[in-house]
C-alpha positions in Angstrom: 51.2 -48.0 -13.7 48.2 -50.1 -12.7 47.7 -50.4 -8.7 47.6 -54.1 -8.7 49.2 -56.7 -10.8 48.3 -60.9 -11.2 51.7 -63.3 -10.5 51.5 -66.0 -12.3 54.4 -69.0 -11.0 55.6 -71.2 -13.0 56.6 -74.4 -11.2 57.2 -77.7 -12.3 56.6 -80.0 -8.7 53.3 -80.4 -6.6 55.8 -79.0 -3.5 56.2 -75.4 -5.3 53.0 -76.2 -6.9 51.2 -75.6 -2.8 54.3 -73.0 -2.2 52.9 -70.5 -5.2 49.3 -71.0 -4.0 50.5 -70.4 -0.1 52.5 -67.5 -0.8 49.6 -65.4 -2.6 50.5 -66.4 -6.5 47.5 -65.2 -8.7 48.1 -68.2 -11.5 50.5 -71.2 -11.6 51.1 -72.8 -14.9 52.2 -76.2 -14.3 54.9 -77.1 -16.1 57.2 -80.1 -16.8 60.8 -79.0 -17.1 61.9 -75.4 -16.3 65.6 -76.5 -16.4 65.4 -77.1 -20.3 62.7 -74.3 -20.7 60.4 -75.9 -22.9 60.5 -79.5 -25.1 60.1 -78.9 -28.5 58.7 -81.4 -30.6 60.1 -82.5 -34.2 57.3 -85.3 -35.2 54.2 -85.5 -36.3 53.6 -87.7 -33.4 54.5 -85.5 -30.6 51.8 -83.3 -31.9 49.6 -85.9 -31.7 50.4 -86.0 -27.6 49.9 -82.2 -27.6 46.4 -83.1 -28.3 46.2 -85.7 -25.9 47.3 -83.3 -23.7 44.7 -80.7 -24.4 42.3 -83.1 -23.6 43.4 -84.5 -20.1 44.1 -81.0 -18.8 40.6 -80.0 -19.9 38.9 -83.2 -17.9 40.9 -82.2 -15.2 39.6 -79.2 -14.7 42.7 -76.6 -15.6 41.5 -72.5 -15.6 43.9 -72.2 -19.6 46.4 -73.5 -21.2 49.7 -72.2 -22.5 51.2 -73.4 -26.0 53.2 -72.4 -29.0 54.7 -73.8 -32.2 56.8 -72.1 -35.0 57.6 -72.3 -38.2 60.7 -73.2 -39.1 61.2 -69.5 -40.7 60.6 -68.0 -37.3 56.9 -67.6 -38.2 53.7 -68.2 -35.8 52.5 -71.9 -37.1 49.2 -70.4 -38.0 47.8 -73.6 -39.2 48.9 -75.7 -36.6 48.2 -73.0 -34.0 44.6 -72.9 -34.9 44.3 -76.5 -34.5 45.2 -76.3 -31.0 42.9 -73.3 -30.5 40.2 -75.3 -31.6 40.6 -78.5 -29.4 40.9 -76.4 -26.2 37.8 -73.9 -26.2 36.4 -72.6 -24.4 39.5 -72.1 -22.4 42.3 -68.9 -22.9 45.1 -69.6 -24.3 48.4 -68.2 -24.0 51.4 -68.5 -26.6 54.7 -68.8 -24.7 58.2 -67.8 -25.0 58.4 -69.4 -28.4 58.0 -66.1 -29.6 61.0 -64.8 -28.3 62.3 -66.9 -31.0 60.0 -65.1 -34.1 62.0 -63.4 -36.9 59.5 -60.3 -36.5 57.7 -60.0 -33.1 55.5 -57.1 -34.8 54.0 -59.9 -37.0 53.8 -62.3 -35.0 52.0 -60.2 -32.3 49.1 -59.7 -35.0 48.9 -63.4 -35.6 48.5 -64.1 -32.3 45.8 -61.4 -31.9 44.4 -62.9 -35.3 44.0 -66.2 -34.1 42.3 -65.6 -30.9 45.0 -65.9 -28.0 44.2 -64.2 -24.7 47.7 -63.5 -23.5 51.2 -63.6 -24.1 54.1 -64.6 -22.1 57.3 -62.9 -23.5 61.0 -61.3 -22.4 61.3 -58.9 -25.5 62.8 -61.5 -27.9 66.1 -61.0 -25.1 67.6 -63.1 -22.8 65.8 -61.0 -20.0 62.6 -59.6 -19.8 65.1 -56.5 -18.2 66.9 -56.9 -21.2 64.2 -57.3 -23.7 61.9 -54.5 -21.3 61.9 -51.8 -24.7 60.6 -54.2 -27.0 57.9 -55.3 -24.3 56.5 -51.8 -24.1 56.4 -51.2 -27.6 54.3 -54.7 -28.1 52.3 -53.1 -25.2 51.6 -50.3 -27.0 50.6 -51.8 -30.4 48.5 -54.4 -28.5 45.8 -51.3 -27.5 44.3 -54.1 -25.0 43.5 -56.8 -28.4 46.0 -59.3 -25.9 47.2 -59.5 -22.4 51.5 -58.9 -22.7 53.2 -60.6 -19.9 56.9 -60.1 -19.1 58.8 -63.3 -17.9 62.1 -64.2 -18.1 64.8 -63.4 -15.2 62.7 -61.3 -13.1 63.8 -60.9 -9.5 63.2 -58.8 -6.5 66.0 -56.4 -8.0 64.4 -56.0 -10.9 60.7 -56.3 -10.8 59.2 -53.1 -10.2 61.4 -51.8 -13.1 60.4 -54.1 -15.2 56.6 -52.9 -13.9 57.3 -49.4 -14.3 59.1 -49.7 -17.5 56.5 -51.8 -19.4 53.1 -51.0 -18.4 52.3 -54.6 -18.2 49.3 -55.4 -15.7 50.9 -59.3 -14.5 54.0 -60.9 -14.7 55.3 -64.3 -14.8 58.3 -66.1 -12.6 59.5 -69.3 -10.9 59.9 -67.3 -7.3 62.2 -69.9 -6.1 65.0 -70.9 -4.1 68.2 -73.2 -4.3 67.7 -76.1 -1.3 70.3 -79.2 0.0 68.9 -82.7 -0.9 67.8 -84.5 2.2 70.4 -87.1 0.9 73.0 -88.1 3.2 74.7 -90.9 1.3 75.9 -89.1 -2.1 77.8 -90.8 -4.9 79.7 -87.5 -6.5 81.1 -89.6 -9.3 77.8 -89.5 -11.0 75.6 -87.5 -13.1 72.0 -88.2 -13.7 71.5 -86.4 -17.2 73.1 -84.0 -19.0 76.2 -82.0 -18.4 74.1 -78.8 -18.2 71.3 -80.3 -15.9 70.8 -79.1 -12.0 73.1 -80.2 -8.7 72.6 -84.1 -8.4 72.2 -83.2 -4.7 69.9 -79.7 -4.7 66.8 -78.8 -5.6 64.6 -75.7 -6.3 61.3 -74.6 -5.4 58.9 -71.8 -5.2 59.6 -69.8 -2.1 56.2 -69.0 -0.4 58.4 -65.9 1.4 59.2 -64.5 -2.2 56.1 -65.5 -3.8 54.5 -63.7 -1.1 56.9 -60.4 -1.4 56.9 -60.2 -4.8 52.6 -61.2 -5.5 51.3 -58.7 -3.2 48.2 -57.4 -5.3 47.7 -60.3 -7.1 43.9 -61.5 -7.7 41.8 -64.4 -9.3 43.6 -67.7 -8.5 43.9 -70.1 -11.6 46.0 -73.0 -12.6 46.9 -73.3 -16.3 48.7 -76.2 -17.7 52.2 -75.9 -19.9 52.3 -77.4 -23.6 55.5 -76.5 -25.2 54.6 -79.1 -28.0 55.5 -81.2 -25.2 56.2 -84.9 -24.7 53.0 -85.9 -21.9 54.6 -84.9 -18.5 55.7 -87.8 -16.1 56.8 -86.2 -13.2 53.8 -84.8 -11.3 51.1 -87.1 -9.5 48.5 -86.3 -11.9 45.8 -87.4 -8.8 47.7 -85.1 -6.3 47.2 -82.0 -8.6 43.6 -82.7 -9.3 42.9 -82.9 -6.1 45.3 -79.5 -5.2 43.1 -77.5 -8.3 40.0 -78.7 -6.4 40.6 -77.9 -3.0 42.6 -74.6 -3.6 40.9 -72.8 -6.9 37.5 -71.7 -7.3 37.8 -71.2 -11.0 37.9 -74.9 -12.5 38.8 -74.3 -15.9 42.4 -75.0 -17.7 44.7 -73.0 -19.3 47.3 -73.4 -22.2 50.1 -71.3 -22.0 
């Protein structure tokens, strides 16, 4: 097992955003809804804002970017895939959890090696990267170094060195946070803002320096990559506030999509 591993956060709010980078967090990919996990586009036009995306992250200064699209076989969208590649050299790219959702990871893996990703974010085509930790290994093993494996998916102070051990994987990837009250003190509890399946009205979460810092001890290299999960463009974050956070708090200015 290596002797020190990279933590890379995943947070979705400038607040866990500075959390991450407080507590020790090696990488934060920025994303814009962890609740849903990813927004999936059906159009031709939601591509198109994928590209646009690529191209603002770029300008403002990201260390990668992570990204992923399927066929609707359960292949690796090599066509569309290599598009994206193209549009956000030089920066390493890292295809996410989309393939989780492959109809043969061994494949796919070679695809992805094929086409020139750096690294890939995965939980063994499980619900877990605990659960999926066997097939993890094994895509370890045929990698032979060609591309970075990186287990996300559920991991937890319970189960993190396991999943460590277990693997042989050099970094890992998690959300590191914690369930807090709303400041609100007036709260209507006859309404729901979104779907049935969405979070608390009146809670939030957000990275944990405490955990981040338990759980990152080791980590090296700070970068921030951005999220693309041919996404719609992301509304919630203060686009000036994380410029200026990337600036200030990374070295390394160059963007990342994973």
């Amino acid at each position: 097992m290596a002797e020190s591993f990279l933590m890379e956060a995943c947070v979705d709010s400038v607040e866990s955003a500075v959390n991450a980078e407080r507590g020790g967090a090696g990488r934060l990919e920025l994303c814009s809804s962890l609740l849903e996990g990813g927004l999936t586009p059906s159009q031709d036009q939601e591509v198109e804002v994928m590209r646009k995306d690529i191209e603002l992250m770029k300008s403002h200064g990201a260390d990668g970017l992570v990204l992923g699209a399927l066929t609707e076989d359960g292949q690796v969208d090599a066509e569309l895939c290599m598009e994206l590649l193209a549009a956000a050299r030089p920066l390493p790219i890292t295809f996410h959890r989309a393939f989780d959702m492959v109809n043969d990871p061994v494949v796919a893996l070679e695809t992805l090696i094929s086409l020139g990703f750096q690294r890939l974010l995965t939980s063994g085509c499980d619900n877990s990267a605990l659960e999926g930790l066997p097939l993890i290994k094994r895509l370890i093993e045929q990698a032979k170094g060609r591309i970075a494996i990186m287990p996300g998916g559920g991991i937890n102070e319970r189960n993190l060195q396991r999943i460590l051990e277990g693997s042989g994987a050099e970094e890992f990837h998690c959300s590191a946070r914690s369930s807090r009250d709303s400041a609100m003190k007036f709260r209507n509890t006859c309404v729901t803002m979104g779907a049935t399946f969405s979070a608390p009205e009146y809670g939030l979460k957000v990275a944990d320096v405490r955990k981040v810092s338990s759980w990152g001890c080791g980590c090296f290299k700070k970068q921030v990559y951005w999220f693309i999960w041919m996404t719609k463009k992301n509304s919630n974050l203060d686009w000036n506030i994380v410029q200026g956070f990337i600036k200030q708090s990374y070295p390394v200015t160059s963007l990342n999509l994973l």
